[in-house]
C-alpha positions, 0 to 999 in steps of 0.5 A: 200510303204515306201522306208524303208520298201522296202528296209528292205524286199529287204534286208531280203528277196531278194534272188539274184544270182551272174551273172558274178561278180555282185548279182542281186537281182532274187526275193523275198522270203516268208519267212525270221528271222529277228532281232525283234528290227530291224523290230520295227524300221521299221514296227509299226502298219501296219505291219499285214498289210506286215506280218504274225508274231511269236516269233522264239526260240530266244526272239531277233529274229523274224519269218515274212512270207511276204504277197503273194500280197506285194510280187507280188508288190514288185517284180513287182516295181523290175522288177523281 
């Protein structure tokens, strides 16, 4: 996977927890909104591929919940 794409689902769906004074990243969430120009940016085509994908309420915004097996990787790869 793309260090791009990683890092936008690192970024809108890691959940981390605070140990001592430091966020560590803990896992990966399902499912997140996220800016729809920011994800275009990212994903193009390929993104049925990471995703399941709807308009939220917002017309700037969108609803993504992340592929159980991209997930596994992901968090995998992490170590998490």
């Amino acid at each position: 996977m793309e260090s791009k794409k990683r890092k936008f689902i690192i970024d809108h769906f890691g959940c981390k927890t605070q140990i001592g004074e430091e966020w560590v990243l803990t896992s990966i969430a399902n499912s997140s909104t996220v800016s729809a120009e920011e994800f275009w940016n990212v994903f193009s085509g390929d993104a049925e591929n990471y995703f399941d994908i709807w308009k939220s309420e917002d017309e700037n915004k969108l609803s993504l919940t992340l592929d159980n097996t991209i997930r596994k990787q992901i968090e995998r790869e992490l170590g998490v």
